[in-house]
C-alpha positions in Angstrom: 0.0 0.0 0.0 1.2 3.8 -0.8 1.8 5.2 2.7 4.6 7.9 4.0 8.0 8.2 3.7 7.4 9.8 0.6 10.8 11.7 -0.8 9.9 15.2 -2.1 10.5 18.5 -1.1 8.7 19.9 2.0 5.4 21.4 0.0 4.8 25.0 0.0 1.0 24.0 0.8 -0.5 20.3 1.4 -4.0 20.6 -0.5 -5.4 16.9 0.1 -3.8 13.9 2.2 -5.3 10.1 1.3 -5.6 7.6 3.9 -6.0 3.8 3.5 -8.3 1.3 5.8 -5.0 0.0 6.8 -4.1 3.2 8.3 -1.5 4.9 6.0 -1.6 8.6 5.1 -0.3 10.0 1.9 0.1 13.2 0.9 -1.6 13.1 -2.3 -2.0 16.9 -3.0 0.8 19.2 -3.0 1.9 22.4 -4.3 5.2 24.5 -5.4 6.2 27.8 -6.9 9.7 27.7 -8.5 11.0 31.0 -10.0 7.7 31.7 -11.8 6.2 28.5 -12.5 3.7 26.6 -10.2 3.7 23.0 -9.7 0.7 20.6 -8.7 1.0 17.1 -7.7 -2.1 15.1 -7.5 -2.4 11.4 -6.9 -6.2 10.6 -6.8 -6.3 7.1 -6.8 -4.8 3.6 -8.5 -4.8 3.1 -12.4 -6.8 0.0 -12.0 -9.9 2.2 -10.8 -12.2 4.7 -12.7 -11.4 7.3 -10.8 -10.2 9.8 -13.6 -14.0 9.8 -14.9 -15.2 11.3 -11.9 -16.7 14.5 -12.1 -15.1 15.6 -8.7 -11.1 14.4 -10.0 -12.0 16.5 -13.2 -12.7 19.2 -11.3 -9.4 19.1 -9.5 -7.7 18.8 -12.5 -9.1 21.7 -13.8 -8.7 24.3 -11.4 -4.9 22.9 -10.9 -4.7 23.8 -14.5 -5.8 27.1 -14.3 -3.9 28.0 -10.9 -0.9 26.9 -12.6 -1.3 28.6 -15.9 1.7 31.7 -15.7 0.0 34.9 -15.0 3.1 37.4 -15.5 4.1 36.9 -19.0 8.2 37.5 -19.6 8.4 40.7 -21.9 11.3 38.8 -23.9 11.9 35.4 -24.1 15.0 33.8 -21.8 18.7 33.6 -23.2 19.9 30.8 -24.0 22.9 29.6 -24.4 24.4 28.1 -27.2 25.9 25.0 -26.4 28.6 23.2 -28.5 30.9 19.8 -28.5 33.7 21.9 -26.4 31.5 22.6 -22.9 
């Protein structure tokens, strides 16, 4: 069964934790910022189930979607370097 330790960085917010009859706890919602992008990790349930046809998992899906989407657009794009066979 899924169940803590679970290795990722300590989450700037935990937005659902899962439990199991068998008395684990996972934290199966989490967010980030890094630099300006937003990350969003869900884990609703097992493959072997349904679940990503219910209404309510759509939902979430959605709105992390749209909370994630940039909202401070760069005026130019980022440099990048050119990298070659001598770096």
């Amino acid at each position: 069964m899924y169940g803590e330790f679970f290795d990722i960085p300590k989450p700037d917010d935990i937005v659902f934790i899962g439990w199991f009859s068998s008395g684990e706890v996972f934290r199966s919602g989490c967010t980030w910022t890094r630099g300006r992008g937003k990350i969003f990790y869900f884990q609703p349930g097992h493959e072997e189930y349904p679940i990503y046809h219910d209404a309510n998992i759509q939902k979430v899906i959605k709105n992390a979607v749209r909370w994630a989407k940039p909202v401070n657009r760069l005026e130019a794009p980022y440099e990048c370097v050119k990298v070659t066979d001598d770096h």
